[in-house]
C-alpha positions as CSV (number, residue, x, y, z in Angstrom):
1,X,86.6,57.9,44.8
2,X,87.3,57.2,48.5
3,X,84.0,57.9,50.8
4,X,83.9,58.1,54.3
5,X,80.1,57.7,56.5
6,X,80.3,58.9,59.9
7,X,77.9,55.8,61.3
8,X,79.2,55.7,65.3
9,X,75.6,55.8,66.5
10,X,74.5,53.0,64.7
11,X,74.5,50.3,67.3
12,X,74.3,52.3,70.3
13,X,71.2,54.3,69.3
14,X,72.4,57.9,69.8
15,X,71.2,59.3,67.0
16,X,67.3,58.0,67.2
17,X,65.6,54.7,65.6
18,X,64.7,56.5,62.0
19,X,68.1,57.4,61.8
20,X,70.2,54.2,62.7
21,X,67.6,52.6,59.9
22,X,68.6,55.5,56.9
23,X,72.5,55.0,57.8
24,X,72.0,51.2,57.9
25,X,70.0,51.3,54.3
26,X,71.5,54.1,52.8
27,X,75.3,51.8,53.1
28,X,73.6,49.0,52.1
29,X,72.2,50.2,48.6
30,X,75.1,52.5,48.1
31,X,77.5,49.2,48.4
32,X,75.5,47.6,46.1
33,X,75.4,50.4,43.4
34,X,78.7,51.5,43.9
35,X,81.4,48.9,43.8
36,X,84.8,51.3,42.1
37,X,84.6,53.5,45.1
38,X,86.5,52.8,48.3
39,X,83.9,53.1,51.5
40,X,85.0,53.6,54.9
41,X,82.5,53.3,57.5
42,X,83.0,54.8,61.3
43,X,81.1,52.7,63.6
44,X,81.6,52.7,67.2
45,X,79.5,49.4,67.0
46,X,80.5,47.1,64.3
47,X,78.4,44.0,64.6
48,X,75.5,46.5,64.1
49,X,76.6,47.3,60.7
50,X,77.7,43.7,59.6
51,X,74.7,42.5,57.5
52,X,75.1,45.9,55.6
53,X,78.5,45.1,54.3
54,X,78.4,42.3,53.8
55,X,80.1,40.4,50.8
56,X,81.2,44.2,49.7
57,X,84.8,44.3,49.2
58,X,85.2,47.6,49.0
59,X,84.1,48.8,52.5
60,X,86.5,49.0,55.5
61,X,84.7,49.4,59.2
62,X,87.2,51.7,61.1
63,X,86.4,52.0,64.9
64,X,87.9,55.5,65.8
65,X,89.5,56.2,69.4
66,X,88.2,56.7,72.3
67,X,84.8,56.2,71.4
68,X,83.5,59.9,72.9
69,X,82.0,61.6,69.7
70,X,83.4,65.0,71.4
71,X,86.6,63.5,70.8
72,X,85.8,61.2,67.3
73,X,84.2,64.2,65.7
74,X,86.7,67.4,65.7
75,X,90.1,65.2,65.7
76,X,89.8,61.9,65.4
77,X,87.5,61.9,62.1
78,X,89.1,65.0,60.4
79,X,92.5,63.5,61.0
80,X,91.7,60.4,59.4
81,X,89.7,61.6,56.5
82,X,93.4,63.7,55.7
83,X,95.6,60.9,56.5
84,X,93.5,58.9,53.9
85,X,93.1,60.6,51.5
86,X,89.3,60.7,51.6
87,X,87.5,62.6,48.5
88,X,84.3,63.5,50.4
89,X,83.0,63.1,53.9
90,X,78.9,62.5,55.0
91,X,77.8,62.9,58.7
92,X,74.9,63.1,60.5
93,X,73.8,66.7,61.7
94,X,77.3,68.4,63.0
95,X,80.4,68.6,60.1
96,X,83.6,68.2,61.9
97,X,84.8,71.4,62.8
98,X,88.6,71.3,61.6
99,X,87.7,68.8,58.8
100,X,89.6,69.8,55.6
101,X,87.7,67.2,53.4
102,X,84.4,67.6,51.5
103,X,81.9,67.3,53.7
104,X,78.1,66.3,53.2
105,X,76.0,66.5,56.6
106,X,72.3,64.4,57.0
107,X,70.1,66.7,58.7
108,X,66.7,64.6,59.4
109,X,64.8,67.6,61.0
110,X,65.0,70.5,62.6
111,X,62.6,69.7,66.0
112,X,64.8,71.3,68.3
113,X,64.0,74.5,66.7
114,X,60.3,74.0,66.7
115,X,59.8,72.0,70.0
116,X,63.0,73.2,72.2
117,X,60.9,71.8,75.6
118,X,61.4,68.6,74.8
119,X,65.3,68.5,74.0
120,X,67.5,68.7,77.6
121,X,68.7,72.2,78.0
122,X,72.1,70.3,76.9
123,X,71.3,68.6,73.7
124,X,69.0,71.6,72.8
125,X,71.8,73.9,73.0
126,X,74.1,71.4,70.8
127,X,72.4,71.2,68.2
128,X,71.0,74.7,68.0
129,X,74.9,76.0,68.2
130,X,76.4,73.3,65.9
131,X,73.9,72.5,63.2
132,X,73.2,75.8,62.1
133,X,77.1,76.2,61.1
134,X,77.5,73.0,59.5
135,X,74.8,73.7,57.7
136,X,76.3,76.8,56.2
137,X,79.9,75.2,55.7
138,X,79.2,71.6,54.6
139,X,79.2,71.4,50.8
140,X,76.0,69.3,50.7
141,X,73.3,68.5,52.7
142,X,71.3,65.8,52.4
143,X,67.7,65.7,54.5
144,X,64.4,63.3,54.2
145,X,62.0,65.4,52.4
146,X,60.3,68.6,51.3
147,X,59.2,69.5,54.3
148,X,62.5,69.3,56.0
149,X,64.2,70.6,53.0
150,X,62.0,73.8,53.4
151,X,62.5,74.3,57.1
152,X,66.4,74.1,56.6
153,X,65.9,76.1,53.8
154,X,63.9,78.7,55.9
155,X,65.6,78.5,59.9
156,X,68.9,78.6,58.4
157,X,69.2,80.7,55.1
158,X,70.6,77.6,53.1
159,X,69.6,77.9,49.6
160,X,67.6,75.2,48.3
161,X,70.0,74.4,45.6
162,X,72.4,73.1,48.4
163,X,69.9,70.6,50.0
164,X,69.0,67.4,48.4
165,X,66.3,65.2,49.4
166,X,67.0,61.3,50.8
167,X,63.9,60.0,51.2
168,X,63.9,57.2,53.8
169,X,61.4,53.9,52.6
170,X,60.4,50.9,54.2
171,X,61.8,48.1,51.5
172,X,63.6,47.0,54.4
173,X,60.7,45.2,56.5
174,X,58.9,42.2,55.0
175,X,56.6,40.0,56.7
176,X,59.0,36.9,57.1
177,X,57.7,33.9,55.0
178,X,58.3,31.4,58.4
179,X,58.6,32.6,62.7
180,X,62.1,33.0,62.8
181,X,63.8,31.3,65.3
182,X,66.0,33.6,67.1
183,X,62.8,35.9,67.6
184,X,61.6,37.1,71.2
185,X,58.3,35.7,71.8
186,X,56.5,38.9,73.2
187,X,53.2,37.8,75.3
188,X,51.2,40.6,73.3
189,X,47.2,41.0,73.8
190,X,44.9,40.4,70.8
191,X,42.8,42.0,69.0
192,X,45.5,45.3,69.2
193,X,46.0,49.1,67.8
194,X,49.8,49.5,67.2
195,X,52.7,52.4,67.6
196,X,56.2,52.1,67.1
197,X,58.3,54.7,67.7
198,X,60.5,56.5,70.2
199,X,58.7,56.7,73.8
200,X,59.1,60.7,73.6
201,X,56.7,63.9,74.1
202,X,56.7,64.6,70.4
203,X,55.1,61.4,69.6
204,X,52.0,62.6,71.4
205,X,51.8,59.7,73.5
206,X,49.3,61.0,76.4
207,X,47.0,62.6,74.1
208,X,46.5,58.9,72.5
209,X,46.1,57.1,75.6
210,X,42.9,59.7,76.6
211,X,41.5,59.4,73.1
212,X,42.2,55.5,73.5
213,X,40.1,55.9,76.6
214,X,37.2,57.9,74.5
215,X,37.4,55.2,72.1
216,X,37.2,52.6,74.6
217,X,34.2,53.9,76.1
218,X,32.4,54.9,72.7
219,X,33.0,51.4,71.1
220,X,33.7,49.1,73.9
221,X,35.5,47.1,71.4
222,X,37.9,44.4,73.4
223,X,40.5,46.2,71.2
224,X,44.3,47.2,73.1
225,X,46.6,49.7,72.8
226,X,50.5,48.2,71.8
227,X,53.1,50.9,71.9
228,X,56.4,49.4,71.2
229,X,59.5,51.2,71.2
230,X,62.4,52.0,73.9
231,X,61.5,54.6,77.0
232,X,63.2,57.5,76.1
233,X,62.7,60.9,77.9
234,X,60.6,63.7,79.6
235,X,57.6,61.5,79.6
236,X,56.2,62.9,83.4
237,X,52.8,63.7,81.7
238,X,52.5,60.2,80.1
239,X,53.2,58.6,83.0
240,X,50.5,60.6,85.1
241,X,47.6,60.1,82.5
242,X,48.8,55.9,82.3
243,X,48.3,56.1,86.5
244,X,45.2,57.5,85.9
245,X,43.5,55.3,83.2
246,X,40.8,53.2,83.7
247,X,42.1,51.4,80.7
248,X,45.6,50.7,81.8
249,X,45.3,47.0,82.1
250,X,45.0,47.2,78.4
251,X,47.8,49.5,77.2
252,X,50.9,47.6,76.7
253,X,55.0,48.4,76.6
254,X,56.5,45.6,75.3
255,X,59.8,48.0,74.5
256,X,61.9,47.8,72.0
257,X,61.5,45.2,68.7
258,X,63.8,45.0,66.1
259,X,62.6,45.2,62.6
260,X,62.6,41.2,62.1
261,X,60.3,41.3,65.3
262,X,58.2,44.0,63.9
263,X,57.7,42.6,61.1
264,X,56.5,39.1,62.6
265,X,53.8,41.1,65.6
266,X,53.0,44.0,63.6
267,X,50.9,42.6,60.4
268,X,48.6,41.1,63.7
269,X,47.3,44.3,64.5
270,X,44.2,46.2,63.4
271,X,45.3,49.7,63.0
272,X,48.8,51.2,63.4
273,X,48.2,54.9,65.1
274,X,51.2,57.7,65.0
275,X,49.4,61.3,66.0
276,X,53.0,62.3,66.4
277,X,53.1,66.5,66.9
278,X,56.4,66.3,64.6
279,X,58.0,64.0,61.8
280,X,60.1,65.0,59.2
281,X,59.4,61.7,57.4
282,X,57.7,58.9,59.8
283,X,58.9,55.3,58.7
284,X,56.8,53.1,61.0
285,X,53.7,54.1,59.5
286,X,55.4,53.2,56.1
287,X,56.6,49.9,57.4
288,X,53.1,48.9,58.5
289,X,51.6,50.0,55.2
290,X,54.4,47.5,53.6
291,X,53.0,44.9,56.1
292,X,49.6,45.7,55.1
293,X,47.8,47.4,58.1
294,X,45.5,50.2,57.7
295,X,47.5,53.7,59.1
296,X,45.9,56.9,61.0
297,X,48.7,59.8,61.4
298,X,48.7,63.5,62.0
299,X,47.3,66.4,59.7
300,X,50.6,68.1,59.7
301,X,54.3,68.4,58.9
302,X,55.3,65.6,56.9
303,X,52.1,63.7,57.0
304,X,50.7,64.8,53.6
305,X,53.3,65.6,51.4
306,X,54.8,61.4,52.8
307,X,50.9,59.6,52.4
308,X,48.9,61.2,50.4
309,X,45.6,59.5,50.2
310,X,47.1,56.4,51.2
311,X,46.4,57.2,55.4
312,X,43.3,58.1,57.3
313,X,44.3,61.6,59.3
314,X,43.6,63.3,62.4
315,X,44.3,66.6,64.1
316,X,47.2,65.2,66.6
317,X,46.3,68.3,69.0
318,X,42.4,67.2,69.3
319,X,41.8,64.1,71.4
320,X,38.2,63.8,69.8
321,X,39.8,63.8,66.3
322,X,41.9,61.0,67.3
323,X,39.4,58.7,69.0
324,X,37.0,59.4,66.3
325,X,39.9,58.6,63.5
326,X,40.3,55.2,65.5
327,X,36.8,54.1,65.2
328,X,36.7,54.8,61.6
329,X,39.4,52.8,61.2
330,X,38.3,49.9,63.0
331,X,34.6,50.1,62.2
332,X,34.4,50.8,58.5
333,X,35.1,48.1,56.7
334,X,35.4,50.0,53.2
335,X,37.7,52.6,54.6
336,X,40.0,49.9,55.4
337,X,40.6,48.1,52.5
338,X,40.6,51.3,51.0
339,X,43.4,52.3,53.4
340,X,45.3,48.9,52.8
341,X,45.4,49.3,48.7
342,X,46.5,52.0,49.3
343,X,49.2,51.5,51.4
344,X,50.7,49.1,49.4
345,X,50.8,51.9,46.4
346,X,52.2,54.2,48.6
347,X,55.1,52.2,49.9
348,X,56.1,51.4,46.4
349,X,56.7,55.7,45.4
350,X,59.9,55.3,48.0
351,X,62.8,52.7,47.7
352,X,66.5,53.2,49.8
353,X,67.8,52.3,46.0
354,X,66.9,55.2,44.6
355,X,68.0,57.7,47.7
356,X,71.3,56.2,47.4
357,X,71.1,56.8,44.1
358,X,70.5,60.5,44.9
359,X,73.5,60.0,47.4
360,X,76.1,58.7,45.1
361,X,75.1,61.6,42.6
362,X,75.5,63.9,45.0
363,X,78.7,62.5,46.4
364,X,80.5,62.3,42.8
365,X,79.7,66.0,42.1
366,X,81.0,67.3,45.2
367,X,84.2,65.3,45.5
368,X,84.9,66.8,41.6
369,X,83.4,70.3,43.6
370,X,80.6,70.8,41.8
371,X,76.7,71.0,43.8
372,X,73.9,71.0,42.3
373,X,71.8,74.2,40.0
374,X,68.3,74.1,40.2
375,X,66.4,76.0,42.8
376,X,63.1,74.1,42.4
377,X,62.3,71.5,44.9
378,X,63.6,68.1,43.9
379,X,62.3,64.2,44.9
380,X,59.1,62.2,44.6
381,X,55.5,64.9,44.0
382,X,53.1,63.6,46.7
383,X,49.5,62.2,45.1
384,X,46.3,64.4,45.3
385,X,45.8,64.9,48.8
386,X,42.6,62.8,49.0
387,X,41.4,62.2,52.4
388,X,40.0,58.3,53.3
């Protein structure tokens, strides 16, 4: 079977953080499942997808040209998946419009349905135009659980039978046994409450800096707040409530980490906070579960169905709930190593091993053009829905 994985925003982070990690892990296992098949990976970046494939034999990178995805993916792509042969195609969110191979498309969420004011008028009308069709026309489509499975299912009439769940994990991130030495050494305050994520109005960003400030001035522990992650867009109201904190001196943006630098900072912190208003999955509360730090996230979307009893939650829309979720998590001493157990439990329900798994099975049945039968939602049943 020949495979080709469209992976040209791996590198130059174009397609978001959580996704350049699933395409990164998802190779990676698949490789190392699957050694018959022939692999061919499109990267516009190679080096970022060197550790992946490496020692796999049967993987070639192939850089196409020019580089422009409006270009790559309705001629370039299509044309090379015919010229080769290829069996079955997987892409993220848009399947090549002339493409005459088997296509599988990755579909992580659907937030520029649900929150179109933070997309550029642009990228909102992109996706809204491009995904719905793919969706329709691919032969498989692959998202990162039940939640998003049921919103495809729902905004675009796709029938459940056609929609497989991925789960992303956070195997990937251990707490490294020595300081690595080609680590950044990031000056970062002590004792801390951590977020990693994309700087982005979905993550909810302002209303955690004013219940930080509640928290602050309830507790006046010498706590700070640490939110890591690169600056993306339409942050105006963020920016005005960080002017206007009497707390900003201890709210830090040490920007981007990698997950080796993650993994060496994070495990220092007290909490890990992510009130974000949408996540079809959420990894980096999973990666600091793995890392063993206590996690408070939103009541909502993903959230439940992802943690189970294994998270402290909090109504992402209610700046009390959130400062008073913080305290808890800080203050009881219980709760915490409550949280931590469970954590660790949690983390082990989700492996990449087992969603490539899931994505070789689905790959072999629709290169012989089969998909799968059942209606019934498929993947990992959350736990009782406890709460901490």
């Amino acid at each position: 079977m020949k495979i080709g994985i469209d992976a040209h925003g791996v590198g130059g982070h174009s397609f978001g953080l959580g996704n350049e990690t699933y395409a990164l892990n998802l190779i990676s296992h698949l490789l190392d499942l699957d050694g018959d098949s022939e692999y061919h990976i499109f990267v516009n970046h190679p080096e970022a997808v060197e550790d992946a494939v490496a020692g796999h034999r049967n993987v070639r990178l192939v850089s196409l040209r020019p580089h422009s995805q409006w270009i790559q993916r309705p001629i370039s792509l299509p044309a090379y998946a015919w010229r080769n042969r290829l069996d079955v195609v997987h892409v993220p969110f848009v399947r090549p419009p002339m493409i005459r191979t088997r296509t599988i498309v990755t579909v992580h969420d659907a937030d520029y349905e649900v929150h179109p004011s933070d997309f550029t008028f642009v990228e909102r009308w992109r996706m809204k135009m491009l995904v719905r069709p793919s969706c329709r026309r691919a032969d498989m489509i692959f998202t990162v659980s039940e939640f998003a499975r049921r919103q495809i299912h729902e905004l675009y009439g796709v029938p459940y039978s056609k929609i497989a769940v991925t789960y992303n994990a956070a195997d990937h991130i251990a707490r490294p046994v020595s300081e690595p030495q080609a680590l950044r050494h990031f000056e970062l305050p002590y004792p801390c409450i951590f977020f990693v994520g994309m700087i982005q109005p979905k993550k909810n960003l302002p209303n955690l800096v004013r219940a930080f400030e509640v928290f602050k001035y309830r507790t006046r522990l010498p706590h700070h707040l640490v939110l890591v992650g690169k600056w993306g867009w339409r942050n105006e109201e963020l920016q005005a409530v960080l002017a206007a904190s009497p707390f900003r001196a201890q709210i830090c943006f040490p920007g981007y980490m990698t997950s080796q630098e993650i993994a060496t900072y994070l495990p220092r912190a007290d909490a890990f906070v992510f009130p974000s208003l949408y996540e079809s999955f959420g990894i980096p509360p999973m990666e600091a579960q793995r890392l063993g730090v206590p996690v408070l996230v939103s009541n909502s979307t993903c959230f439940p169905e992802i943690y189970g009893d294994s998270a402290l939650y909090c109504d992402p829309y209610s700046v009390e709930s959130i400062a008073a979720g913080l305290e808890r998590v800080l203050k009881d001493q219980p709760l915490r190593a409550n949280l931590i157990r469970r954590g660790f439990e949690n983390v082990r329900r989700f492996s990449w091993r087992e969603s490539a798994r899931t994505a070789l099975a689905a790959y072999r049945r629709v290169a012989a053009g089969g998909t799968p039968t059942t209606e019934a939602p498929a993947g990992i049943s959350p736990p009782a829905l406890e709460r901490a």
